[in-house]
DSSP file (Angstrom, degrees, kcal/mol; ACC not computed):
  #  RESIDUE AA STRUCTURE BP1 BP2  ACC     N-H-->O    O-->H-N    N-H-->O    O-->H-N    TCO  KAPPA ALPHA  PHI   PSI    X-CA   Y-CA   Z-CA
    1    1 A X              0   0    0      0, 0.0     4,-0.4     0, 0.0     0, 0.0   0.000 360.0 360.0 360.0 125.6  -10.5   69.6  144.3
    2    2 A X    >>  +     0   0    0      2,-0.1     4,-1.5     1,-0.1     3,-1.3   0.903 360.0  72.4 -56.6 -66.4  -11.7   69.6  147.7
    3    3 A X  H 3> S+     0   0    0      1,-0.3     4,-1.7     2,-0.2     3,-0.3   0.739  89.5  54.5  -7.1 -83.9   -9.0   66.7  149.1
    4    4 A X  H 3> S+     0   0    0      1,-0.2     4,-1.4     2,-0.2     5,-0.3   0.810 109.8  48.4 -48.3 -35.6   -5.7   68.5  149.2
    5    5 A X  H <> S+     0   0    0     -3,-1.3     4,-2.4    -4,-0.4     3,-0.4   0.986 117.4  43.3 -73.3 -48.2   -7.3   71.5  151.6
    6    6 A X  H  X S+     0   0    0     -4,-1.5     4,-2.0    -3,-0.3    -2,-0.2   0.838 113.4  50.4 -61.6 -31.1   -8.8   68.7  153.9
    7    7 A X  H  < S+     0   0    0     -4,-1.7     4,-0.3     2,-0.2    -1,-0.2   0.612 115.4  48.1 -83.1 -16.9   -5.2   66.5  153.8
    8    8 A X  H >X S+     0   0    0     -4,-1.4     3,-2.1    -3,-0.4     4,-1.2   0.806 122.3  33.2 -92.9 -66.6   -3.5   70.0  154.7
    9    9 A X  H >X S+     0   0    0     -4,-2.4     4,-2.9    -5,-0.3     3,-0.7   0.831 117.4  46.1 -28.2 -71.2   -5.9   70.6  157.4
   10   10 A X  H 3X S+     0   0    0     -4,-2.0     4,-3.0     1,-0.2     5,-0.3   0.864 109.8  56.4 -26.1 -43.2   -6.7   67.7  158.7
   11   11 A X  H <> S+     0   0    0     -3,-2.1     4,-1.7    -4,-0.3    -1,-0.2   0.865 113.1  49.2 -82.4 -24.6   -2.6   66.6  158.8
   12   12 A X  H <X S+     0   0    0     -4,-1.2     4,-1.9    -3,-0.7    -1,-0.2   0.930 109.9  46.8 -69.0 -47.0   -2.2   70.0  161.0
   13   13 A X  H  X>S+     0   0    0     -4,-2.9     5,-2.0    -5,-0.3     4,-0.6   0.944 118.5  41.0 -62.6 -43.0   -4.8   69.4  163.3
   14   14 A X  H ><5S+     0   0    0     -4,-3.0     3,-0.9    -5,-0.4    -1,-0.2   0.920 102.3  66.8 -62.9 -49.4   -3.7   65.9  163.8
   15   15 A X  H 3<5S+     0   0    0     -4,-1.7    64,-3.4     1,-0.3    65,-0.4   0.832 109.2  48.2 -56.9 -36.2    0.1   66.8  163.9
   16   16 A X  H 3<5S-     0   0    0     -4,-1.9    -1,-0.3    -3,-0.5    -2,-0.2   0.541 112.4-113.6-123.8  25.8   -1.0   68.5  167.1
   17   17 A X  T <<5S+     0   0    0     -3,-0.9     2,-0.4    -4,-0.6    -3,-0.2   0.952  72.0 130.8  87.8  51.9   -2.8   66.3  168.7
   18   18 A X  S   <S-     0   0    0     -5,-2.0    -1,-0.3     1,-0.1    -2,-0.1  -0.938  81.1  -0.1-126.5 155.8   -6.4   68.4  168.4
   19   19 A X  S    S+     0   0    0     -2,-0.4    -5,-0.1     1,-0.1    -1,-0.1   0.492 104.1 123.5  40.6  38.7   -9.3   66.3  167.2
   20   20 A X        -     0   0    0     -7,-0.2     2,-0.4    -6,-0.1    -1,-0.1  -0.010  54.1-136.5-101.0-170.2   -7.6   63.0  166.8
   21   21 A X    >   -     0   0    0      3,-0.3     3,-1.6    -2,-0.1    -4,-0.1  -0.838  43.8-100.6-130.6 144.0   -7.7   59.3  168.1
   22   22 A X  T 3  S+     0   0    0     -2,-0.4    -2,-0.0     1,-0.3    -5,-0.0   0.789 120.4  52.2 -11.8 -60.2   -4.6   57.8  169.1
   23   23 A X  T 3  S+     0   0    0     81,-0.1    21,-2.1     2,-0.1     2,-0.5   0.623  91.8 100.0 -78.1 -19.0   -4.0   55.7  165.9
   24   24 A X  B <   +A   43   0A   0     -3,-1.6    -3,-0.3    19,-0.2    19,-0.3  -0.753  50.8 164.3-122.0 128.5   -4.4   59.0  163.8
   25   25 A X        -     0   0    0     17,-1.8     2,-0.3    -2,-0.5    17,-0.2  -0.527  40.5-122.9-147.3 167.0   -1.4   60.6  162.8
   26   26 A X        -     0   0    0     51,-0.2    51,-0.9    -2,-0.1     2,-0.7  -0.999  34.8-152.3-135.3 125.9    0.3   63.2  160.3
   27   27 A X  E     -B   76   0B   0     13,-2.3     2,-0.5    14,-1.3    13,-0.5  -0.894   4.7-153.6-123.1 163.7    2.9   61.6  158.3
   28   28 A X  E     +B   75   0B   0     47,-3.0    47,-1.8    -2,-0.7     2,-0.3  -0.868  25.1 148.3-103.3  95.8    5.9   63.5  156.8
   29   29 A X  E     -E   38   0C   0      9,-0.8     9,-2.2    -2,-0.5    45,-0.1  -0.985  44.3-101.4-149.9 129.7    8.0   62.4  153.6
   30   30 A X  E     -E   37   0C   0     -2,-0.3     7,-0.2     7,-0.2    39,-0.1  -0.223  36.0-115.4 -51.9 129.6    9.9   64.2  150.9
   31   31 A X        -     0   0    0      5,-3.3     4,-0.3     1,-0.2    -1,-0.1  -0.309  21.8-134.7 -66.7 151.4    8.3   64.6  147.7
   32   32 A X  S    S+     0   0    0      1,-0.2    -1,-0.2     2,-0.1    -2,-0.1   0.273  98.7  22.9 -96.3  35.1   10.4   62.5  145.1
   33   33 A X  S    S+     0   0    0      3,-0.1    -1,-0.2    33,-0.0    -2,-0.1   0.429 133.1  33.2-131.0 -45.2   10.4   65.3  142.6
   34   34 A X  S    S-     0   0    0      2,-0.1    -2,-0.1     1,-0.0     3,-0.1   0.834  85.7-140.9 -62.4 -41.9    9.9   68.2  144.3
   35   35 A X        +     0   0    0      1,-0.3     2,-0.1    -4,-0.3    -5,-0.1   0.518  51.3 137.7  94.6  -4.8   11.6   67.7  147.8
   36   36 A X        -     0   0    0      1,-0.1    -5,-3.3    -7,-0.1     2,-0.3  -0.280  69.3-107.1 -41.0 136.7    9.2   69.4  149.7
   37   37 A X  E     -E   30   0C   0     -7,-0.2     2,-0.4    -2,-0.1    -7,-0.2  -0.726  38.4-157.3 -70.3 123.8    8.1   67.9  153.0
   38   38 A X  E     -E   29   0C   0     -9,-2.2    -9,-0.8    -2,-0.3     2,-0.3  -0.623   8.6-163.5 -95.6-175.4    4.4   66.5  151.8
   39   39 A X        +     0   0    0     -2,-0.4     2,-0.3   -11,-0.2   -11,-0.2  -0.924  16.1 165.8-163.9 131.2    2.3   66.2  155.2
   40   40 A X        -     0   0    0    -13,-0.5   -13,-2.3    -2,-0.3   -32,-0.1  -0.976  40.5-107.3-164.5 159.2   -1.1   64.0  155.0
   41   41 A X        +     0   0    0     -2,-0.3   -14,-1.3   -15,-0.2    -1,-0.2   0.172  48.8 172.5 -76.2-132.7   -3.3   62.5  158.0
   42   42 A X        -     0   0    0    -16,-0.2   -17,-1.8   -17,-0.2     2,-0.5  -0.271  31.2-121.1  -8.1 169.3   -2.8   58.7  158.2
   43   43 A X  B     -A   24   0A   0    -19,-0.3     2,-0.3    11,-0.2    11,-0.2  -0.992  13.1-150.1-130.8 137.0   -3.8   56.1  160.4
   44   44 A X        -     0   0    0    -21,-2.1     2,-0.4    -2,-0.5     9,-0.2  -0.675  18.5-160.0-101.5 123.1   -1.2   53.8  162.3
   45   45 A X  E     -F   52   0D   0      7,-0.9     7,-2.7    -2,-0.3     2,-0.6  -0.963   7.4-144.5-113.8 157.5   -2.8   50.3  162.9
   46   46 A X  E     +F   51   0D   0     -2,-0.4     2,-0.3     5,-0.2     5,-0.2  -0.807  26.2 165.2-105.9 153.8   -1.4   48.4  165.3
   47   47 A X  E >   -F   50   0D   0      3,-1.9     3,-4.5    -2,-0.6    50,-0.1  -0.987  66.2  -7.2-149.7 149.9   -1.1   44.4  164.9
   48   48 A X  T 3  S-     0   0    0     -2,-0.3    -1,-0.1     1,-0.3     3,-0.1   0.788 131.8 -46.7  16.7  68.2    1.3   41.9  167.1
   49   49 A X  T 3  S+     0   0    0      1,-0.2    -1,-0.3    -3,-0.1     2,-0.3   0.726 121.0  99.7  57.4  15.7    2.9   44.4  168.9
   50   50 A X  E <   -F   47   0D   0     -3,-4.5    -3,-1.9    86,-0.0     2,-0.5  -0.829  62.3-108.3-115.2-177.5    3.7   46.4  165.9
   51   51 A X  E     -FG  46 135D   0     84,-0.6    84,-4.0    -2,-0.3     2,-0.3  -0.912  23.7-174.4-112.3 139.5    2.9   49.4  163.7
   52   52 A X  E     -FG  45 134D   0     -7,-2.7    -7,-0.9    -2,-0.5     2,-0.4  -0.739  21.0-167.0-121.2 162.2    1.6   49.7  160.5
   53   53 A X  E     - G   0 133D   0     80,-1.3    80,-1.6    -2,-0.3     2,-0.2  -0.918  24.3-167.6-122.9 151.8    0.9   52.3  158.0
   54   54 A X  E     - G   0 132D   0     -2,-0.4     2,-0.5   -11,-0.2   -11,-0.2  -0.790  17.7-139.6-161.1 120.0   -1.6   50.8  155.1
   55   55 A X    >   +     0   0    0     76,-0.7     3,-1.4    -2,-0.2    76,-0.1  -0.507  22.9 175.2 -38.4  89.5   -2.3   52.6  151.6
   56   56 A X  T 3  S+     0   0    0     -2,-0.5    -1,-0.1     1,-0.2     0, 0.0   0.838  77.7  63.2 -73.0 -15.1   -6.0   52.0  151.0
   57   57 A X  T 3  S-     0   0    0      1,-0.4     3,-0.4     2,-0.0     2,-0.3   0.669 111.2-120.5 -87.2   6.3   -5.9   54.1  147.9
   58   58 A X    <   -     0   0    0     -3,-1.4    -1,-0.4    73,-0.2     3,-0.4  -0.804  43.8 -39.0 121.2 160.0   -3.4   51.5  146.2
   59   59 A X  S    S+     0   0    0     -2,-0.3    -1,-0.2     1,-0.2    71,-0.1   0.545 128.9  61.3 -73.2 -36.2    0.2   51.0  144.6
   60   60 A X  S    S+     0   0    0     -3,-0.4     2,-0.7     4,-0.1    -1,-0.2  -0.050  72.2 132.8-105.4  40.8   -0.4   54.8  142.8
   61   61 A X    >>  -     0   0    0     -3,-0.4     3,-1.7     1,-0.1     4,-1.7  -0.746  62.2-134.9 -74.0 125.7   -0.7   56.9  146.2
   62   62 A X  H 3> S+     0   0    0     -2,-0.7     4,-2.2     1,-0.2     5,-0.3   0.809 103.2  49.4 -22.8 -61.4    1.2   59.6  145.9
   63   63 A X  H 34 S+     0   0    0      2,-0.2    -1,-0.2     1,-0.2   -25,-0.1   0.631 101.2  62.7 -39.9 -45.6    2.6   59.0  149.5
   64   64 A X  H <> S+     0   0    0     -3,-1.7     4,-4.2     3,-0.2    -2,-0.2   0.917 110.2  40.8 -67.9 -57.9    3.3   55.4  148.8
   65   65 A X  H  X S+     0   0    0     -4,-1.7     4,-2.2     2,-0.2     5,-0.3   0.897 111.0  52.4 -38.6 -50.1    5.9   56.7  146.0
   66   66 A X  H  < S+     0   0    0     -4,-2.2    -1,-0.2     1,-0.2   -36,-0.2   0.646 110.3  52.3 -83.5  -7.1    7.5   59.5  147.8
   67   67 A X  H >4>S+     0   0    0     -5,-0.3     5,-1.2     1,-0.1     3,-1.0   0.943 106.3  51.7 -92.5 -41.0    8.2   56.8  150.9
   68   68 A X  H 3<5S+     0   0    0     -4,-4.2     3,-0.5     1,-0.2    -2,-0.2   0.764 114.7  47.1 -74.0  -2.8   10.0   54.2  148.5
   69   69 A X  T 3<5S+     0   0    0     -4,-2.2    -1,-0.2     1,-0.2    -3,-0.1   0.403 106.4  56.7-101.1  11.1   12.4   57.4  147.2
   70   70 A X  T X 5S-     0   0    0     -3,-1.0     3,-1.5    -5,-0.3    -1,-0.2   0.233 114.2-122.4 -98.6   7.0   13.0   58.3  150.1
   71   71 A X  T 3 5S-     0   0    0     -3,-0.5    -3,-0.2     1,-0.3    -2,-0.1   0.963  72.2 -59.7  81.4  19.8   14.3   55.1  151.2
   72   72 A X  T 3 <S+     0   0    0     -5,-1.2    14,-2.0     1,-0.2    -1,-0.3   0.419  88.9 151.9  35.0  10.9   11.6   54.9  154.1
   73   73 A X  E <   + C   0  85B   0     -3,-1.5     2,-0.4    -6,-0.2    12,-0.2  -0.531  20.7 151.4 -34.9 115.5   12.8   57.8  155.5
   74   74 A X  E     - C   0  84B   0     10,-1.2    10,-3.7    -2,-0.2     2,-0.3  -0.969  36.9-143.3-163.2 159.0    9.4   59.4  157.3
   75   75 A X  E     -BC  28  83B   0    -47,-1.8   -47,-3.0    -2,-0.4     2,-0.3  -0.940  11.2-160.5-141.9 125.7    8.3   61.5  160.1
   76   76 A X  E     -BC  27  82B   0      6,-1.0     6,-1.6    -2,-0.3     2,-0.2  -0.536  13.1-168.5 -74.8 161.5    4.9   60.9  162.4
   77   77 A X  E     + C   0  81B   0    -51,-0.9   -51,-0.2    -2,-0.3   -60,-0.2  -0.758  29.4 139.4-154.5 130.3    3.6   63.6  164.3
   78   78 A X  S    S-     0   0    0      2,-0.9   -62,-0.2    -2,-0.2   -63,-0.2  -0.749  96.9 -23.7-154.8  91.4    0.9   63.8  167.1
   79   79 A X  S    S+     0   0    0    -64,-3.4     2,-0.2    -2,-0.1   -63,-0.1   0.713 142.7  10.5  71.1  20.3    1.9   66.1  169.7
   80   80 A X  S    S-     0   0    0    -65,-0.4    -2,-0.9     2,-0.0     2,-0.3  -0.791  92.6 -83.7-178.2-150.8    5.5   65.8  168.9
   81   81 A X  E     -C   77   0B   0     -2,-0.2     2,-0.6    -4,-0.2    -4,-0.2  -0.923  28.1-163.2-139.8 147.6    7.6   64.2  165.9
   82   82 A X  E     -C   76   0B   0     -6,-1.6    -6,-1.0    -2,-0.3    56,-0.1  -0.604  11.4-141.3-102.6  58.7    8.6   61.0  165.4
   83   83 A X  E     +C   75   0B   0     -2,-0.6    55,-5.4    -8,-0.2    56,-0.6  -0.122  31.3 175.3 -78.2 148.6   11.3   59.6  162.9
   84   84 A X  E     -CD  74 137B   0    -10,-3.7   -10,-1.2    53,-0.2     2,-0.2  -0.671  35.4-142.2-122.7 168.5   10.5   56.4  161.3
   85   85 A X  E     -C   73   0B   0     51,-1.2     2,-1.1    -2,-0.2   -12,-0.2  -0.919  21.2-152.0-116.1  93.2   11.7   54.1  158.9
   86   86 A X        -     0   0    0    -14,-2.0     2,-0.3    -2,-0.2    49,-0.2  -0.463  12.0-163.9 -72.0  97.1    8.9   52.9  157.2
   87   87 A X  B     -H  134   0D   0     -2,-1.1    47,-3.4    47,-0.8     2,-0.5  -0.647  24.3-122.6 -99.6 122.9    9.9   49.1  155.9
   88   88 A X        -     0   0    0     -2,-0.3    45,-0.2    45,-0.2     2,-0.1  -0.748  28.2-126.4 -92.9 122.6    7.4   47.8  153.1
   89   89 A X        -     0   0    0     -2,-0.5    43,-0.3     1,-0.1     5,-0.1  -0.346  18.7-120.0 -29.9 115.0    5.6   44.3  154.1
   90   90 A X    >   -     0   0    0      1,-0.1     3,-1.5    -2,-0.1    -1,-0.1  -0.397  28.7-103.5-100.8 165.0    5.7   41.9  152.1
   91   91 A X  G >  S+     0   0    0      1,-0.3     3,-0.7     2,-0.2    -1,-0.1   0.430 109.5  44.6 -41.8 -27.3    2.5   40.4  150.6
   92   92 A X  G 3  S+     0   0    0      1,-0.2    -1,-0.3     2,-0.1     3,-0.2   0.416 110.7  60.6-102.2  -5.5    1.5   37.4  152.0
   93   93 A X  G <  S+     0   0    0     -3,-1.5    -1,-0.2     1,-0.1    -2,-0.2   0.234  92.8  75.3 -66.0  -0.5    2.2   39.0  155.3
   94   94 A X    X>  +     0   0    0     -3,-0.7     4,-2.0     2,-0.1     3,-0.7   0.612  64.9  77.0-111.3 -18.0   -0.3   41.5  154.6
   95   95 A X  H 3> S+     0   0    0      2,-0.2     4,-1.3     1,-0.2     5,-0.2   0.889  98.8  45.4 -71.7 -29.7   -4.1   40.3  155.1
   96   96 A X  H 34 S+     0   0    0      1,-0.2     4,-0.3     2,-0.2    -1,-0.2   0.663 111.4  54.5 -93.9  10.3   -4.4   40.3  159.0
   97   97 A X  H <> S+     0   0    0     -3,-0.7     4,-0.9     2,-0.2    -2,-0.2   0.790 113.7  42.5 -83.2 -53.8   -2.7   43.6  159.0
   98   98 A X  H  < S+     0   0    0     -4,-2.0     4,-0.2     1,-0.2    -2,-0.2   0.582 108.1  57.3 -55.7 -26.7   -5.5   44.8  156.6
   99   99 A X  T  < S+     0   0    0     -4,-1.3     3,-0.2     2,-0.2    -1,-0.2   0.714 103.9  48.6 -73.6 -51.2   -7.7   43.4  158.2
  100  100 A X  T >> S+     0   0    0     -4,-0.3     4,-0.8     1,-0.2     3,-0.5   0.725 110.5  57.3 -60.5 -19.4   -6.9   45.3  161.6
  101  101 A X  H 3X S+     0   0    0     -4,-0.9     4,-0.8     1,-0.2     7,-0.2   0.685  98.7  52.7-101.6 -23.2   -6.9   48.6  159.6
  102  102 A X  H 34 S+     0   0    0     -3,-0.2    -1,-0.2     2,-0.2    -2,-0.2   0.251 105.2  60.1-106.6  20.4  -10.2   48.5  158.3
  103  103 A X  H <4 S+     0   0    0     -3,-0.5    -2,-0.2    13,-0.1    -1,-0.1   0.607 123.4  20.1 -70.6 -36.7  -11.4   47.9  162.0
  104  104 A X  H  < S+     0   0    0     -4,-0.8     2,-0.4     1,-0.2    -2,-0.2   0.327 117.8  67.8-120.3   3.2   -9.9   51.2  163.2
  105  105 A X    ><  +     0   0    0     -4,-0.8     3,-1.0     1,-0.1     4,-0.5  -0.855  58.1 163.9-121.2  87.3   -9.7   52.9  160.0
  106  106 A X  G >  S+     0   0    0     -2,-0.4     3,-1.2     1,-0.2     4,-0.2   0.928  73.4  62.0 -88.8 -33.0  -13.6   53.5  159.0
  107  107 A X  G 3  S+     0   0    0      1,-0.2    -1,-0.2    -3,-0.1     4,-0.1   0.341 102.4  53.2 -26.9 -22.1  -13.0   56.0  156.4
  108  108 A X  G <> S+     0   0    0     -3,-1.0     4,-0.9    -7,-0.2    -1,-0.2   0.345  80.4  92.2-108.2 -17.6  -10.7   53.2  154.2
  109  109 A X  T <4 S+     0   0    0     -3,-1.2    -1,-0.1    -4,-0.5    -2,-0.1   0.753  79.5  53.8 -72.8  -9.0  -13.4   50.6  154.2
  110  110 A X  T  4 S+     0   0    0     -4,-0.2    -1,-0.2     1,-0.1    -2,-0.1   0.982 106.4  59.8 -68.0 -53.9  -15.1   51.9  150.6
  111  111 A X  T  4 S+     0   0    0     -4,-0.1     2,-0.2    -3,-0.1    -2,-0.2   0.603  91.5  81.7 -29.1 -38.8  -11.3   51.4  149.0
  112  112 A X  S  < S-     0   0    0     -4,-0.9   -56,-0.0     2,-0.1    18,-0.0  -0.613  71.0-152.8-116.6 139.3  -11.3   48.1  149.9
  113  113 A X  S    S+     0   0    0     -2,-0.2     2,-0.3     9,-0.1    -1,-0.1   0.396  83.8  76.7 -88.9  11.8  -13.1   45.0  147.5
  114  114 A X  S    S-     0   0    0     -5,-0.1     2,-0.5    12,-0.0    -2,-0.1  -0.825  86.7-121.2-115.2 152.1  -13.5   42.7  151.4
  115  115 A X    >   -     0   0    0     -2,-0.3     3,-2.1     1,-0.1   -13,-0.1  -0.794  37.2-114.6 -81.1 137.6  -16.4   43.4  154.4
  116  116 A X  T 3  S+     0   0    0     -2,-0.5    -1,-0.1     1,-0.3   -14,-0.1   0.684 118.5  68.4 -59.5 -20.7  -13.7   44.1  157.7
  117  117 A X  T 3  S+     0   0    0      2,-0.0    -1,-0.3     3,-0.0     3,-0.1   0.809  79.1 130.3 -81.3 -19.5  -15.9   40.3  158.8
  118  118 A X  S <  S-     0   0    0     -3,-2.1     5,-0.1     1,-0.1    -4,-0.0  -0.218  72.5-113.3 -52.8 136.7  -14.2   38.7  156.1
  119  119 A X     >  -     0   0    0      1,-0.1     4,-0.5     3,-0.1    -1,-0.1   0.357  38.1-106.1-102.4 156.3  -12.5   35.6  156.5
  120  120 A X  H >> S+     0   0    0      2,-0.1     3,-3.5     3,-0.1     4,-2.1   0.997 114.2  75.5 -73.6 -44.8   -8.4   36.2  155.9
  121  121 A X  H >> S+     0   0    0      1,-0.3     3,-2.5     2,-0.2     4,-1.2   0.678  95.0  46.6  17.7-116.8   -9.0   34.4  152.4
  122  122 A X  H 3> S+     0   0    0      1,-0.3     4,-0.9     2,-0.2    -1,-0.3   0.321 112.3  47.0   1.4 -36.3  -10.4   37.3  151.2
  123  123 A X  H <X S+     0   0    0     -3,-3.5     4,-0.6    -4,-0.5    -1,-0.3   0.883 108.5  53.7 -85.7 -45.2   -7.6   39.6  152.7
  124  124 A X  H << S+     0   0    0     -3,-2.5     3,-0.5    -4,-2.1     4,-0.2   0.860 109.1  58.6 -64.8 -28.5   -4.6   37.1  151.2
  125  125 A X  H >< S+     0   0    0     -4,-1.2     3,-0.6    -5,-0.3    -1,-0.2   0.923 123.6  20.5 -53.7 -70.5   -6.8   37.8  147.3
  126  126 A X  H 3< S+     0   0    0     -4,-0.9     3,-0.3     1,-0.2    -1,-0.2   0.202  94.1  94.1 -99.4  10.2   -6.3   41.2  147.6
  127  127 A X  T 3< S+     0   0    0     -4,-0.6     3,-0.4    -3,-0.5    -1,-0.2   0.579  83.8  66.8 -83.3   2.4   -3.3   42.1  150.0
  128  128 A X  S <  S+     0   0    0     -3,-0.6    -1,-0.2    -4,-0.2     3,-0.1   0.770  96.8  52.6 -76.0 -36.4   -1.0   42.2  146.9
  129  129 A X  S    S+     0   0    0     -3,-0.3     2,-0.3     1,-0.2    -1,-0.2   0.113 104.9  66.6 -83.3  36.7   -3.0   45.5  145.5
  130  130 A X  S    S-     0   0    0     -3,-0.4    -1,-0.2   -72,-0.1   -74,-0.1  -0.625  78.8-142.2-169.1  80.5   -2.5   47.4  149.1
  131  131 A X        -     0   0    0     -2,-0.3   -76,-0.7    -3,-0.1     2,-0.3  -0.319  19.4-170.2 -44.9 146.2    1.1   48.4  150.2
  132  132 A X  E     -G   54   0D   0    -43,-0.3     2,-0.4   -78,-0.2   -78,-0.2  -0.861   4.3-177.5-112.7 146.0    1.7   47.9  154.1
  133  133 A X  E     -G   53   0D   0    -80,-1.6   -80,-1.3    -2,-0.3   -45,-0.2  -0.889  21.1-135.1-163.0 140.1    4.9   49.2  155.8
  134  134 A X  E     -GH  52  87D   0    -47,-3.4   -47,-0.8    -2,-0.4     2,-0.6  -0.432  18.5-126.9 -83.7 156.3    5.5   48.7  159.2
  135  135 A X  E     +G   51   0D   0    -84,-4.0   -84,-0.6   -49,-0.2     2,-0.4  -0.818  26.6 178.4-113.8 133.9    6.8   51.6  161.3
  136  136 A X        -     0   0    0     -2,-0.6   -51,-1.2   -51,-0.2     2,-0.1  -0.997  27.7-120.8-138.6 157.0    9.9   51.2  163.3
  137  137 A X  B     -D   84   0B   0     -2,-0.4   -53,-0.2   -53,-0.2   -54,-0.1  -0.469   8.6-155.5 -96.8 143.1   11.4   54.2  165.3
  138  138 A X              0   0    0    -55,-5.4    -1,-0.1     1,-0.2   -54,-0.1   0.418 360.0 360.0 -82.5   3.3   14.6   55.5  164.8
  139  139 A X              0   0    0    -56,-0.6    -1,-0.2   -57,-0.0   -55,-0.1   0.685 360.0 360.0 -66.8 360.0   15.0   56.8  168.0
């Protein structure tokens, strides 16, 4: 599988601030079986003066697991590192946040069953099937 070589690359390149955007990030979470630091690119949206993190693939991302056994426990990195506590959103909080991520996130827009014009309706159907967690710094 082609993925995993591009999510380690990619999350390197990012981690140090080469070929990136702002919003585009490498985040950092123990695997919950192995214990490994995984590393994978993400993209941070921001909405009302926060941050967000948002699964596009879904409830069974890998990533998504390893952040709720870890407790939110996470690390960004873009050109230095960042500990977070990544706090999961709760659903009906979740559609104009989704909505904001599939503006700056173009890569996520296939994942998703709404057009990024869609009314927030549309977001509230489906914001149940799409963890959010907001990022707040531990620093």
């Amino acid at each position: 599988m082609i993925a995993r070589p591009l999510n380690w690359l990619s999350a390197r390149l990012i981690a140090a601030g080469l070929l990136s955007r702002p919003c585009d990030m490498t985040l950092e979470v123990r695997g919950r079986r192995t214990g490994r630091v995984v590393r994978l690119p993400v993209v941070v949206a921001d909405y009302g003066g926060a941050r967000y993190l948002v699964s596009m693939l879904g409830e069974n991302a890998n990533w998504v697991r390893n952040v709720r056994a870890a407790d939110g426990r996470a690390v960004l990195r873009r050109r230095g590192i960042e500990h977070v506590h990544l706090e999961e959103v709760a659903a009906p909080e979740r559609a104009p946040i989704l909505r904001r991520y599939l503006e700056i996130a173009p890569g996520a827009r296939p994942h998703f069953p709404v057009d990024m014009r869609s009314p927030l309706t549309e977001y509230e159907r489906i914001a149940s099937l799409y963890p959010v967690f907001r990022v707040v710094d531990n620093g």
